[in-house]
C-alpha positions as CSV (number, residue, x, y, z in Angstrom):
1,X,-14.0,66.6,-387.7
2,X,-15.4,70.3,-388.8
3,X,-13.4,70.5,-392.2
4,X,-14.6,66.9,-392.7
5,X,-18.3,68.1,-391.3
6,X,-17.8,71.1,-394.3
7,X,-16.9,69.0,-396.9
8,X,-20.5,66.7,-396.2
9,X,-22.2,69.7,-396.2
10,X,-20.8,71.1,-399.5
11,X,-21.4,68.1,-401.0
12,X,-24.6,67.6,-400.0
13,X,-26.2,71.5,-400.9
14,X,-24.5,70.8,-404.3
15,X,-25.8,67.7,-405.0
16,X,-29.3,69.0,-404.3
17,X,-28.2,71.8,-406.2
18,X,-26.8,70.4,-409.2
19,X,-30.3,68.0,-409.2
20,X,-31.9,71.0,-409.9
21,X,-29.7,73.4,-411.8
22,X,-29.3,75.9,-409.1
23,X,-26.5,77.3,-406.4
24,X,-28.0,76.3,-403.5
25,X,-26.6,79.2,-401.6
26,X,-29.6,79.8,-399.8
27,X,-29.4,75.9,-397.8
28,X,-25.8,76.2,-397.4
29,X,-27.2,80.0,-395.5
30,X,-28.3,77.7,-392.3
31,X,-25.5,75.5,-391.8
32,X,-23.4,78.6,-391.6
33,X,-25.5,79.6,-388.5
34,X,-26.4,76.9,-386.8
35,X,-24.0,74.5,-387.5
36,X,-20.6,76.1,-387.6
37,X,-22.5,79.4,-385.6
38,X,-21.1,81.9,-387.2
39,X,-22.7,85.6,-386.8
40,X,-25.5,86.5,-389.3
41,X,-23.1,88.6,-391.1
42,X,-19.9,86.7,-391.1
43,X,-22.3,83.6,-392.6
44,X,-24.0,86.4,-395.5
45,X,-19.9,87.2,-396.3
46,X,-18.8,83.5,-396.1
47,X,-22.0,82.6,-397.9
48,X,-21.2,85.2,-400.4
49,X,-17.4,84.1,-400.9
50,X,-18.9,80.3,-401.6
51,X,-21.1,81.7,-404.6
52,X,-18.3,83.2,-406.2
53,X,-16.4,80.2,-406.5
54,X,-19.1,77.9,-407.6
55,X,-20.5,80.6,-410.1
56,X,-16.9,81.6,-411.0
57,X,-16.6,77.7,-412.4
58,X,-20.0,77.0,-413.8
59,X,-19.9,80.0,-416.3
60,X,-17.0,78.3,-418.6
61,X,-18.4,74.9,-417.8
62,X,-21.6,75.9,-419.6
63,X,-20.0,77.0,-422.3
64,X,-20.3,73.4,-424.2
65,X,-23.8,73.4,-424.1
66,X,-25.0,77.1,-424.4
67,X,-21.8,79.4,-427.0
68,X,-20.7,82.3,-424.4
69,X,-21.6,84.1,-427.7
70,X,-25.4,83.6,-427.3
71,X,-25.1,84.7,-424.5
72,X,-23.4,87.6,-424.8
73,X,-25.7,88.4,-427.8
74,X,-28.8,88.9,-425.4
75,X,-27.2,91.1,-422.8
76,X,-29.0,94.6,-424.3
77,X,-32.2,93.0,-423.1
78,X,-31.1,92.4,-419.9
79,X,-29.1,95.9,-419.1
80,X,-31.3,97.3,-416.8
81,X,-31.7,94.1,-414.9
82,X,-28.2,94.0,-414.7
83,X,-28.3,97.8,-413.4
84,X,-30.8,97.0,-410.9
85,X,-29.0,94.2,-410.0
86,X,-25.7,96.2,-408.9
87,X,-27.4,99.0,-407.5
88,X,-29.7,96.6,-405.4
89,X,-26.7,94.8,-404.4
90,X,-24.4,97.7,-403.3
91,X,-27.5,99.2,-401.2
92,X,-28.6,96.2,-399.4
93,X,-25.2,95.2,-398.6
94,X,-24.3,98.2,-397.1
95,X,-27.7,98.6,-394.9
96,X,-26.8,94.8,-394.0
97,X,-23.9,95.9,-392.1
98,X,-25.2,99.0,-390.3
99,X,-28.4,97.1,-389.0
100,X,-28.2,95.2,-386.0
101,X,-27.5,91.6,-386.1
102,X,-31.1,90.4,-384.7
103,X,-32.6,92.6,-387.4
104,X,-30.4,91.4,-390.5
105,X,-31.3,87.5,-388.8
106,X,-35.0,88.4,-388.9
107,X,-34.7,90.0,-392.5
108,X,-32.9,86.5,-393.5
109,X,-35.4,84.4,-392.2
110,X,-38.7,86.0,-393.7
111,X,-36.5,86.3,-397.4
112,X,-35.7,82.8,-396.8
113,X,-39.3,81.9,-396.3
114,X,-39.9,83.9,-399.5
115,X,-38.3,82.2,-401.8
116,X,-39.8,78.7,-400.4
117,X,-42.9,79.9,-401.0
118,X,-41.7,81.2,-404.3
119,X,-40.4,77.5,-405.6
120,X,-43.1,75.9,-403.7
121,X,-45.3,77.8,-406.2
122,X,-43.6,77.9,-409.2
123,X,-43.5,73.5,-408.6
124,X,-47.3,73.5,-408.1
125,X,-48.1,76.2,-411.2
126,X,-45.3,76.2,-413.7
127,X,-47.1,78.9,-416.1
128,X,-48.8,80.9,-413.6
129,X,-46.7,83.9,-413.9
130,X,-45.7,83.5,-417.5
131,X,-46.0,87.1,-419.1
132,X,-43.8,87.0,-421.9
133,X,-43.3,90.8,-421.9
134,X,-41.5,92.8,-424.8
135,X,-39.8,96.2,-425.5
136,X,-39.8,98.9,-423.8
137,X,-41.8,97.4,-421.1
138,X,-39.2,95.2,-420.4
139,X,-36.6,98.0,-420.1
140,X,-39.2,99.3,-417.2
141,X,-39.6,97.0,-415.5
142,X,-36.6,95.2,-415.5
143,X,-34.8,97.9,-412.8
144,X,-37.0,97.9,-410.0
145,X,-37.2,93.5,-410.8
146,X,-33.2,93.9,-410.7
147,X,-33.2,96.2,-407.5
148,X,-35.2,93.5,-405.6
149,X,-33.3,90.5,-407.1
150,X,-29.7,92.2,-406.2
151,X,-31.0,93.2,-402.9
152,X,-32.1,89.4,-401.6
153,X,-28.9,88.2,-403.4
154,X,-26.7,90.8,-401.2
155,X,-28.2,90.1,-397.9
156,X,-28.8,86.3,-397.8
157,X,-25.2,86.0,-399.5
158,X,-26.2,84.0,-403.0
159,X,-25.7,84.0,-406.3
160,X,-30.0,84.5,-406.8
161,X,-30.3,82.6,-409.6
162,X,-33.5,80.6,-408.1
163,X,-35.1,84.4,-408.6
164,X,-33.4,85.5,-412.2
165,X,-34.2,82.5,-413.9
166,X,-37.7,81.9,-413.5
167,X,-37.8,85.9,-414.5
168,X,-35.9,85.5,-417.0
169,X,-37.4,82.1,-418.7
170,X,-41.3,84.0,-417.5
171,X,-41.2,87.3,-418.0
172,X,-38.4,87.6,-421.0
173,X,-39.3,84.4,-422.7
174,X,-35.6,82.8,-423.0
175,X,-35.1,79.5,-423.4
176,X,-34.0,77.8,-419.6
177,X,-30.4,77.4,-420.8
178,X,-29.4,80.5,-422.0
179,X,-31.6,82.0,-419.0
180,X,-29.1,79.9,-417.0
181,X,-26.2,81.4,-418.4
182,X,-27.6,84.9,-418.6
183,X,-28.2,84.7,-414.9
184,X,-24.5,83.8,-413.8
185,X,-23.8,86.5,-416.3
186,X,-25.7,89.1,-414.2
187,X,-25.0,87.4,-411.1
188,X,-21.0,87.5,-411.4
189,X,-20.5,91.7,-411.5
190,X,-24.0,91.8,-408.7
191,X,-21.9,89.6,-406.1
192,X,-18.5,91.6,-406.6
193,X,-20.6,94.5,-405.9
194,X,-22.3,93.1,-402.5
195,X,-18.5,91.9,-401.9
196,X,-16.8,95.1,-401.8
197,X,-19.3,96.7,-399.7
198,X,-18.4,93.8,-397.7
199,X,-14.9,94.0,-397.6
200,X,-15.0,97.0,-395.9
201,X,-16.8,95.5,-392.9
202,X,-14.4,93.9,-390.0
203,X,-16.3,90.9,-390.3
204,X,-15.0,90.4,-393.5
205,X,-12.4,88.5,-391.7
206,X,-14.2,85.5,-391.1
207,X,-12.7,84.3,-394.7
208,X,-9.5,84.4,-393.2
209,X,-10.4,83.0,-389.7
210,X,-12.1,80.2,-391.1
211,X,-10.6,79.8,-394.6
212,X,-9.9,76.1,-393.9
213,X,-13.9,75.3,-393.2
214,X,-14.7,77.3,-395.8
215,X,-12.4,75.7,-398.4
216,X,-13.5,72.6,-397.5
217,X,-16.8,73.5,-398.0
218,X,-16.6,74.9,-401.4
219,X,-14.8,71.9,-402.3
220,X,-17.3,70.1,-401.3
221,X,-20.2,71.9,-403.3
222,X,-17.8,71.9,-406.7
223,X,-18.3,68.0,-406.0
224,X,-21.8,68.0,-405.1
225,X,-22.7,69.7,-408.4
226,X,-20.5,68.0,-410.3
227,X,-22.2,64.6,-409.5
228,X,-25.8,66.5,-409.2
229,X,-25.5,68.2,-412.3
230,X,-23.9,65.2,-414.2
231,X,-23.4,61.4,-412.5
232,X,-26.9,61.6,-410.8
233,X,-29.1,64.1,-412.8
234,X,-32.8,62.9,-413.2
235,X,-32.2,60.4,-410.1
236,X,-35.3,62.2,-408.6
237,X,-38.2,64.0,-409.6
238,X,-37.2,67.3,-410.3
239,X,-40.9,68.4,-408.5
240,X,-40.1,66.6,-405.5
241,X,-36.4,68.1,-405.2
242,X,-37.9,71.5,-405.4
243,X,-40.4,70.8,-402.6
244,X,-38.0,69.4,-400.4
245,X,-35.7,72.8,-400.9
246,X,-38.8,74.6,-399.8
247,X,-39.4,72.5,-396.5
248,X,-35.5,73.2,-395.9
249,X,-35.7,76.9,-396.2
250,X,-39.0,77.2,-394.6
251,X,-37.7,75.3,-391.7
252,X,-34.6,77.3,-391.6
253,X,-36.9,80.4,-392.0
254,X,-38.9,79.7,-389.1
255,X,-35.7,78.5,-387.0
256,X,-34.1,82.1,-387.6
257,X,-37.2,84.0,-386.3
258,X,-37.7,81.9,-383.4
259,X,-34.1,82.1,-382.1
């Protein structure tokens, strides 16, 4: 019943994350606590191992629609995101296994409510934060944006692409579908930096103690976005997807800082 309990959850935070062109690492996040009640850490590892897989595979299976050349061709702009990005991930992963486990939960919760308020926001005003910076400015700013953006990836266990692509289509000006590809770009070397600060960490044996659940799982969410991101795309509003994904996280948010 649990591996069969997995695989509805996989499918179900891919579907809703294949609707809207994202991971959905950061609803899959909850079930790992509450529902299969594993420790905040063991959930930010097994979290973190799901990400991979589903990132690992949706690089090459954008390559139809968006040349791994192109993409490849705008990396310069994006180097010290990238650097921020790894640094931000190494850091945060390693304070996320010296702090205590009620203090990484609490951490969780308010980055979860974060980034609900963050899509909430972005639903309700799509051009607010448009900037459309250039140069050097870019260059600047891009390390301490990447520092941040590796860090939330590394402790909440995600790929963070619902953070580097609205910077990346808002602040950088790229088009959505090359930002899509740039961000599994950057987000493939950040999580392999998060994971072997990980990997060093005893709980790092969950994937081995509960490699069937989490195969399942990831099954599961290869599914999910398979049929969200092809069979079923544009079954719902893409506004109203995004506002249930807040209510989800903020709900889960709210749950973690109560318990």
């Amino acid at each position: 019943m649990s591996l069969l309990l997995a695989l509805g959850v996989g499918v179900g935070v891919g579907l809703l994350g294949g609707l809207l062109g994202l991971g959905g690492a950061e609803l899959r996040l909850p079930f790992l606590l509450f529902l299969f009640h594993l420790s905040p850490l063991e959930a930010v590892i097994a979290n973190k191992a799901l990400s991979l897989l589903v990132v690992g595979i949706s690089l090459p299976a954008r390559m139809g629609s968006v040349p791994l050349e192109a993409v490849f061709d705008e990396v310069y702009q994006v180097l010290t995101l990238l650097l921020g990005s790894l640094l931000g991930a190494w850091g945060s992963a390693g304070w996320a296994r010296r702090v205590k486990p009620s203090t990484l939960r609490r951490t969780m919760a308010l980055l979860l409510l974060g980034i609900a308020l963050l899509l909430a926001s972005e639903a309700l005003f799509p051009h607010l934060l448009s900037l459309r910076l250039e140069g050097w400015v870019l260059h600047f700013l891009g390390f301490p944006l990447g520092l941040g953006i590796g860090g939330v990836a590394a402790v909440l266990g995600v790929a963070g692409g619902e953070l580097l692509i609205p910077s990346l289509v808002l602040l950088y000006g790229f088009d959505p579908k090359l930002a899509g590809s740039l961000s599994l770009l950057i987000s493939i070397p950040t999580m392999l930096a998060a994971f072997a600060q990980y990997s060093q960490d005893q709980a790092f044996a969950v994937l081995g103690r509960q490699r069937s659940l989490l195969l399942a799982m990831g099954l599961g969410s290869l599914l999910g976005g398979w049929l969200g991101g092809g069979v079923l795309l544009g079954l719902a509003p893409e506004q109203v997807l995004i506002f249930l994904l807040s209510f989800l996280l903020a709900f889960s948010g709210l749950r973690l800082l109560r318990d």
